[in-house]
C-alpha positions in Angstrom: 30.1 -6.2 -5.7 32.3 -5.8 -2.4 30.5 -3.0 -1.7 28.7 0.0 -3.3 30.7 2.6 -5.2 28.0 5.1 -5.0 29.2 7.5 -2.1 32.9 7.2 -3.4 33.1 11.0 -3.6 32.8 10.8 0.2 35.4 7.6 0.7 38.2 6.3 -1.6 36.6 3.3 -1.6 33.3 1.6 -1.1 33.9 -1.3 -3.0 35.9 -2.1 -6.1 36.8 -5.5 -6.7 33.6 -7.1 -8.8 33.0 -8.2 -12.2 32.0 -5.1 -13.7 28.2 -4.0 -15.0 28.6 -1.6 -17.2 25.4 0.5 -17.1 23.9 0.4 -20.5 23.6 4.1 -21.8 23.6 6.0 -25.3 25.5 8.9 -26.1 24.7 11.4 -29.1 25.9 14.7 -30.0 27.7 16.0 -26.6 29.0 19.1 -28.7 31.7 21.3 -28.3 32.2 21.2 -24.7 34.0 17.9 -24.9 36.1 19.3 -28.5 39.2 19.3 -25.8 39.4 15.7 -25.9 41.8 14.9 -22.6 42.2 18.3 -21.9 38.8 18.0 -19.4 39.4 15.6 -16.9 36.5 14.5 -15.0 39.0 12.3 -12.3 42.3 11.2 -11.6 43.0 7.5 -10.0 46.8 8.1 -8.6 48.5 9.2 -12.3 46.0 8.2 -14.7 43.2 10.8 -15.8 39.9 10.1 -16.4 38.9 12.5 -19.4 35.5 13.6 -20.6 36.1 11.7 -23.8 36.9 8.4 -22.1 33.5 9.1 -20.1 32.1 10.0 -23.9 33.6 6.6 -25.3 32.0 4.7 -22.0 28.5 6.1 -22.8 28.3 5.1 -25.9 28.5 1.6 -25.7 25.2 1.7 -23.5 21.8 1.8 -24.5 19.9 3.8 -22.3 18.4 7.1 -23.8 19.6 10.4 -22.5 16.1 11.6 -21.1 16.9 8.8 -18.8 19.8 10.4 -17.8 17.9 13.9 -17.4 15.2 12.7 -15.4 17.4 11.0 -13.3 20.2 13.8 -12.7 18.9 14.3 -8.9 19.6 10.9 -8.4 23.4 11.1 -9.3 23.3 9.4 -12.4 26.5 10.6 -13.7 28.6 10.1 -10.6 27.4 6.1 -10.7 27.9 6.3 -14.7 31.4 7.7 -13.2 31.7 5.3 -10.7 31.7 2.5 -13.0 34.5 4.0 -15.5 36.5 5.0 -12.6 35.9 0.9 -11.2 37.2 -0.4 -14.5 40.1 2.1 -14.6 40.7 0.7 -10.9 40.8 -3.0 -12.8 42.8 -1.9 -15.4 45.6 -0.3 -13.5 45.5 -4.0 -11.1 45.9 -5.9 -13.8 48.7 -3.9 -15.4 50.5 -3.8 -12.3 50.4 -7.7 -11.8 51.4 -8.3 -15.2 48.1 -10.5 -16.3 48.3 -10.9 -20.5 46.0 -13.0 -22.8 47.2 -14.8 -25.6 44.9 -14.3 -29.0 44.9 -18.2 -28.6 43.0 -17.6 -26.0 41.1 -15.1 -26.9 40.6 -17.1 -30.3 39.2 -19.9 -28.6 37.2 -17.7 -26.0 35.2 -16.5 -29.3 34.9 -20.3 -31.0 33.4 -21.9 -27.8 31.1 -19.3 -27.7 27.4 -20.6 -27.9 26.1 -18.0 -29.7 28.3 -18.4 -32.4 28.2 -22.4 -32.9 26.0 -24.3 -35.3 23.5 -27.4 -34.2 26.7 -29.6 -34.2 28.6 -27.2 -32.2 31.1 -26.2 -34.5 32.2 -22.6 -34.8 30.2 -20.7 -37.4 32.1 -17.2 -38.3 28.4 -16.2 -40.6 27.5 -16.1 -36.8 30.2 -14.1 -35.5 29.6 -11.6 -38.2 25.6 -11.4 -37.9 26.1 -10.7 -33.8 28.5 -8.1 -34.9 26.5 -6.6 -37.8 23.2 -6.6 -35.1 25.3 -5.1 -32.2 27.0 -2.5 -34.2 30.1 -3.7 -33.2 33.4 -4.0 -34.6 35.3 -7.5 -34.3 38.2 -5.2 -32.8 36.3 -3.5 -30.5 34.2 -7.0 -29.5 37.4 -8.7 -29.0 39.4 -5.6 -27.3 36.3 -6.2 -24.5 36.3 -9.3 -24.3 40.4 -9.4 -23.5 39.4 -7.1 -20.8 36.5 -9.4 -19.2 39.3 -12.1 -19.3 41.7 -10.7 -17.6 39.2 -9.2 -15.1 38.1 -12.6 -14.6 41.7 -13.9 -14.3 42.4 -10.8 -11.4 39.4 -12.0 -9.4 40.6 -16.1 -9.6 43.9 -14.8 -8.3 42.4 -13.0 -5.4 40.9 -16.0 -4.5 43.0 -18.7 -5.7 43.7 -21.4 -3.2 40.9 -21.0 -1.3 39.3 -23.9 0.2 37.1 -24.4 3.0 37.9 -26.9 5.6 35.6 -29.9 6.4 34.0 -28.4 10.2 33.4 -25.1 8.9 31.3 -26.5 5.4 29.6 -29.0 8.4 28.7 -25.9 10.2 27.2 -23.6 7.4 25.0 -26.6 6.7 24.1 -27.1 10.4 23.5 -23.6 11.1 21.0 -23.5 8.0 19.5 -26.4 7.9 18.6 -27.2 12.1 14.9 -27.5 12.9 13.4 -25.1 14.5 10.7 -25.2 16.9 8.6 -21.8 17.9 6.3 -21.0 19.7 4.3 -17.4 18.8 2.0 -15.5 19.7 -0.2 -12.8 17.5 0.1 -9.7 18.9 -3.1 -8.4 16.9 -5.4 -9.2 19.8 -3.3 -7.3 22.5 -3.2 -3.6 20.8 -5.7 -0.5 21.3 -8.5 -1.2 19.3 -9.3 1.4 17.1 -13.0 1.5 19.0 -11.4 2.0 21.8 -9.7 5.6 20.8 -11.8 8.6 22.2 -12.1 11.8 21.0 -10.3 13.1 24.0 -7.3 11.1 22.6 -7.7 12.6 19.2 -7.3 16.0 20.5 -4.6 15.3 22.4 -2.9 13.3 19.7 -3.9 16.5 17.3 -2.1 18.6 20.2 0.9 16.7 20.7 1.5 16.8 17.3 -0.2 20.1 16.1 2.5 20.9 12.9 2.9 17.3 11.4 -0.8 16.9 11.2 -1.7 20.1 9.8 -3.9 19.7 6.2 -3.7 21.6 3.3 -7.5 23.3 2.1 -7.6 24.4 -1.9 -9.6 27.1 -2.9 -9.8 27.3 -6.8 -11.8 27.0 -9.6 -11.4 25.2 -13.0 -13.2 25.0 -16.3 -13.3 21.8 -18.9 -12.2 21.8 -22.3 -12.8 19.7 -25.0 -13.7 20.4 -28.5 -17.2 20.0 -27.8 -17.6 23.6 -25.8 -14.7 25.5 -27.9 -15.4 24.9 -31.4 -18.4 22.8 -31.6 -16.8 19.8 -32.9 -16.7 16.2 -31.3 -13.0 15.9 -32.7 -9.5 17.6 -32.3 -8.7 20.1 -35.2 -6.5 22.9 -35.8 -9.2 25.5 -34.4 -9.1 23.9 -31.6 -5.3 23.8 -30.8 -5.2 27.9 -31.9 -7.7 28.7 -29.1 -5.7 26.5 -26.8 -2.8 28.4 -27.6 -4.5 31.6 -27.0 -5.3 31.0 -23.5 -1.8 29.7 -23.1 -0.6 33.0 -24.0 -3.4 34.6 -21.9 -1.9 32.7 -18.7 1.4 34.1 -19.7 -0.1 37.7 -19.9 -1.8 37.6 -16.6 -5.5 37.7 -18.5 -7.7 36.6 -15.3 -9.4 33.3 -15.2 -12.8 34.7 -14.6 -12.2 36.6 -18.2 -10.9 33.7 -20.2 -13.8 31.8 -19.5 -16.1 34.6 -20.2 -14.4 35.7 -23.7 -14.8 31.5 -24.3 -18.4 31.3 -23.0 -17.7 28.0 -21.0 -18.8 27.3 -17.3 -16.5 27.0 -14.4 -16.5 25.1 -11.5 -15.5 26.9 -7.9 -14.3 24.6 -5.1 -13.6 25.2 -1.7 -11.6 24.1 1.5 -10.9 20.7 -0.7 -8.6 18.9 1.1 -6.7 15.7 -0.9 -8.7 12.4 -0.9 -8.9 9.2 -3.0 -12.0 9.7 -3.1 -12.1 13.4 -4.6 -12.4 13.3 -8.6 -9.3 13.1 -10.9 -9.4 16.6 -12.2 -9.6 17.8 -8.7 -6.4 15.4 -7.6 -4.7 16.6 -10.3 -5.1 20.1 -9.5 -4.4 19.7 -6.0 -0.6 17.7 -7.4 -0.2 21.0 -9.5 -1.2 23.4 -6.8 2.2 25.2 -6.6 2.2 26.3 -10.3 -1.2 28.4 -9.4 -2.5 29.7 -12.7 -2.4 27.3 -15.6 -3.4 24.9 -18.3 -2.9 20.6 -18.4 -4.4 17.8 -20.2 -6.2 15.0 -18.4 -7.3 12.2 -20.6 -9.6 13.8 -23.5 -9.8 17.6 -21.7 -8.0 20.0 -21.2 -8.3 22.1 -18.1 -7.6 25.1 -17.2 -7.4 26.3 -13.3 -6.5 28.8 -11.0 -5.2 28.7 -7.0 -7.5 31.1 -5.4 -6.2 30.2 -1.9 -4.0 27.7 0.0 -4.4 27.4 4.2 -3.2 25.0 6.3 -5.3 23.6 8.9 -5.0 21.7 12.5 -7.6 18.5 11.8 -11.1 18.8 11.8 -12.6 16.2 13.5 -16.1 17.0 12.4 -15.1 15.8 9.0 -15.9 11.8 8.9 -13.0 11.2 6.7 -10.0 13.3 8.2 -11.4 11.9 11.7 -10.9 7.8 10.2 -7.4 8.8 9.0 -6.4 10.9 12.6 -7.8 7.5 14.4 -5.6 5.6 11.9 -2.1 7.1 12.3 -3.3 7.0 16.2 -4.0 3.8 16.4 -0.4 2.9 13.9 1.5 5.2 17.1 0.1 2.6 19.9 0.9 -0.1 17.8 4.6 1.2 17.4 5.0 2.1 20.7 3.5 -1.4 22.1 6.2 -3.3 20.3 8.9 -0.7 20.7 8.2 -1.1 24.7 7.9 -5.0 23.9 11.4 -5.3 22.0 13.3 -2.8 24.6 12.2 -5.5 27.4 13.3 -8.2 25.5 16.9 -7.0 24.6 17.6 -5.2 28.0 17.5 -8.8 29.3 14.1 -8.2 31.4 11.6 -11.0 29.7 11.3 -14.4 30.6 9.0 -17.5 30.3 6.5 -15.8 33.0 5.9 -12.9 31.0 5.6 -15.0 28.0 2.9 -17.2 29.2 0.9 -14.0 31.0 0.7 -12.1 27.2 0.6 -15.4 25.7 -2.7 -16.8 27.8 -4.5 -19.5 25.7 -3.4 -18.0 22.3 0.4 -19.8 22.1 0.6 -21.6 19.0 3.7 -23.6 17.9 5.4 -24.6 14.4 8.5 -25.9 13.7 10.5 -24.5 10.8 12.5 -27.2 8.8 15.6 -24.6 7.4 16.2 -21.1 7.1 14.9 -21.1 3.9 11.3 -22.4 5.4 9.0 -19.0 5.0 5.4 -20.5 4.5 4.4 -18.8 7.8 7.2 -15.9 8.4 9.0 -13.7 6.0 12.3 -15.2 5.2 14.2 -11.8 7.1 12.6 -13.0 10.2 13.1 -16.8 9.6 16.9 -16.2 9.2 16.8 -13.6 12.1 15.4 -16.9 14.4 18.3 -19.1 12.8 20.8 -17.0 14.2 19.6 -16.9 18.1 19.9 -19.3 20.7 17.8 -21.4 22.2 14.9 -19.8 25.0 15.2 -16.9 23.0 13.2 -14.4 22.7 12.3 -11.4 19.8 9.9 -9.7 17.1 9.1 -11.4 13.8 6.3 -10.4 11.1 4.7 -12.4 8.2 4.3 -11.4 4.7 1.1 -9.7 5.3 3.0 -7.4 8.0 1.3 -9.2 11.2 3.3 -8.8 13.6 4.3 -12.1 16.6 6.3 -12.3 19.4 8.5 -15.4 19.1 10.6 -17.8 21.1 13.1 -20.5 19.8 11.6 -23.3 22.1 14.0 -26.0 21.0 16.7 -26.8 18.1 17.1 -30.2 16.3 20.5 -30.2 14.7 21.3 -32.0 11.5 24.0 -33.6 9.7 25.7 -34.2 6.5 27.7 -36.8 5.1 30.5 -36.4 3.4 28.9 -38.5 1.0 26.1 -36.9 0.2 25.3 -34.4 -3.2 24.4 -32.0 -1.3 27.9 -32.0 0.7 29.3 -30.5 -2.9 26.9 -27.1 -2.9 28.0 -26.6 0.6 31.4 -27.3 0.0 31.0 -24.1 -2.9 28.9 -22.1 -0.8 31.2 -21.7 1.9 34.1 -21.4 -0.5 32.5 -18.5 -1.9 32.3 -17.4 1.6 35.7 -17.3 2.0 36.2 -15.4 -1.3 34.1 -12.8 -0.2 35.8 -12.1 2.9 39.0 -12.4 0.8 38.0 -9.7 -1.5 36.7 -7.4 1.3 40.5 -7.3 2.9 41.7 -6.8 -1.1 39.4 -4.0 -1.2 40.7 -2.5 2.0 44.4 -3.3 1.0 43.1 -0.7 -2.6 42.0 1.7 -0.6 45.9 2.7 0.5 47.4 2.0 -2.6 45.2 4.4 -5.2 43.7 7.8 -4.7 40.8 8.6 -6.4 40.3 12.9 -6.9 37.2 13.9 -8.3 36.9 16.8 -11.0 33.3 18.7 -9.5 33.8 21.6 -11.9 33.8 19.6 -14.7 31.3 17.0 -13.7 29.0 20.1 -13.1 29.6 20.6 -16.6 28.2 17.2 -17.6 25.2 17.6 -15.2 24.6 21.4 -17.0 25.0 19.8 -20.6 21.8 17.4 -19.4 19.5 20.4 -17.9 
């Protein structure tokens, strides 16, 4: 894509100009909401009207079920579905105004060179056509009526970008610029940080201080009681008797019948925790509770149990550094803050122009070790963000760079071996489309901008509320 469509609400465009993907969704039983047809319109491109049945029609030729789209409704689900109907409407309107058509010659032959619907000799096989229809619950109409549109899509985006062609220098220098040796020199930066050891308690408390609300812990009081068909019916197995007490002390919850007299009436055992604070290492049921804390009098299943709880009392808490385990992870996030601010201080140096060979050598000492990297595509001891950040500075360079494992180096580009290609040479031909593609991008990306002042986009909130409401 030229760019994401996502925030198009906010801009009129954020990218347009892209083969289409259609995000697969089904669509049942919207209801009478949408019985006025065009007479809802969720957005208007310049003239044209997006309706909710057009957005209906859209949906349903996806596959993605519609407690997808629930659980998903924060995430603005249906203003990307929208975005996409509103691209292709974009598309549409573009290749209307040009003038683009598609013969059924075409199309005809589009459909017999298909793969999917030749036999071993590769001749067209119509049983073959039909079957993929039959499976895909599509009609040949329809099937055909999409694929005329991918065409002509396909056709819009060729004439975009017809004519390009790289010249000769500029396919010479994508290949130089990626394929140069690169030798580095680096230096682990493990050994030079704070050691953990090293933190007193006096910087704890300070740390603690400095940062009194952030670091404040939530303590549980509450207590809990297990059931299982064991303890409520004396059964080893699930059975309606079961279930009907369960029900019961759902209905209790709802009446505000205390916890200490449901588990009395049932005859079970409870268990009462205090000032429990979230750990890894604190049992499941106890997690679990602690994830549920703000619903504070209730009922959940947990593997072969149900369990019934109540909240007694929530309190937060400045870090006690009595307690072995809060003390490790207060030492931890210390010990991540020197780290950060290290290689903040390290980095600010660096790009303010004030590091040099001398400081180099003095952090460096004995530990300096060197490698040579062979493209940017050469990651066996960086990760491939950093190796392509090296390829693009100079030589005597100086910056930041991490391995997969998140270590963290200080680099410099020590020396640069450039390399040639022949014009000759196979490799000449994927560079030659590589930097042709370039040059399309950037093509598109001025299209795009040229869009942007040639079609308003106005979006319909009230009735996309409407569609987000149907959902909830």
């Amino acid at each position: 894509m030229i760019g994401s469509f996502r925030n198009f609400a906010k801009t009129k465009f954020a990218g347009l100009l892209v083969f289409i993907m259609i995000i697969p969704f089904v669509f049942w039983g919207m209801g009478s909401m949408f019985s006025g047809g065009n007479t809802n319109n969720l957005a208007r491109v310049n003239k044209t009207n997006i309706s909710t049945q057009e957005f209906i029609d859209y949906l349903n030729s996806s596959k993605i079920p519609q407690q997808y789209v629930r659980d998903n409704l924060e995430n603005n689900i249906i203003q990307e579905l929208l975005s996409g109907l509103i691209s292709q409407t974009l598309l549409d309107l573009e290749i209307k105004d040009i003038n683009f058509i598609i013969s059924e010659n075409t199309l005809l032959n589009e459909i017999k060179s298909n793969k999917n619907f030749l036999d071993d000799n590769g001749n067209f096989e119509r049983i073959k056509y039909e079957k993929f229809l039959l499976e895909n619950n599509q009609t040949a109409p329809g099937f055909e009526l999409r694929l005329k549109k991918r065409e002509l899509q396909k056709d819009l985006f060729e004439y975009i970008g017809a004519g390009t062609k790289s010249p000769t220098f500029l396919i010479k220098k994508l290949f130089e610029e990626e394929n140069k040796k690169i030798e580095i020199e680096y230096i682990n930066l493990e050994g030079l940080y704070n050691k953990k050891e090293n933190i007193s308690d006096n910087d704890l408390n300070n740390f603690i201080k400095e940062n009194e609300k952030e670091l404040k812990i939530e303590y549980l009081d509450f207590d809990y009681a297990i059931l299982n068909p064991k303890n409520l019916v004396g059964l080893d197995e699930f059975n309606q008797a079961f279930f009907d007490k369960i029900d019961k002390i759902e209905i209790d919850i709802s009446n505000e019948i205390e916890f200490r007299q449901i588990v009395s009436d049932l005859n079970i055992e409870s268990v009462n925790i205090k000032n429990f604070r979230f750990s890894n290492k604190k049992k499941e049921i106890e997690k679990k509770i602690f994830e549920l804390r703000n619903n504070k009098f209730d009922i959940f299943e947990l593997e072969n149990n149900f369990i019934l709880y109540k909240i007694n009392n929530i309190e937060q808490r400045i870090p006690d550094l009595n307690d072995n385990e809060t003390k490790d992870e207060i030492t931890q996030l210390l010990y991540q803050k020197n780290i950060f601010e290290y290689n903040n201080k390290l980095l600010e140096k660096i790009n303010n122009g004030e590091f040099d060979d001398n400081e180099f050598l003095k952090i460096g000492k004995n530990n300096i070790n060197s490698i040579k990297l062979s493209s940017i595509k050469d990651n066996k001891k960086f990760e491939i963000n950093a190796v392509e950040l090296l390829y693009s500075l100079p030589i005597n360079s100086f910056t930041l760079i991490n391995d997969e494992k998140n270590n963290i180096y200080l680099a410099k580009v020590k020396n640069i071996e450039k390399q040639t290609i022949n014009l000759e040479d196979k490799i000449f031909r994927d560079y030659f489309n590589k930097q042709n593609s370039n040059e399309k991008q950037n093509i598109l990306k001025s299209y795009d901008l040229l869009l942007s002042n040639k079609y308003d986009i106005i979006l319909n909130q009230k009735t996309i509320e409407r569609v987000k409401n149907f959902f909830k």
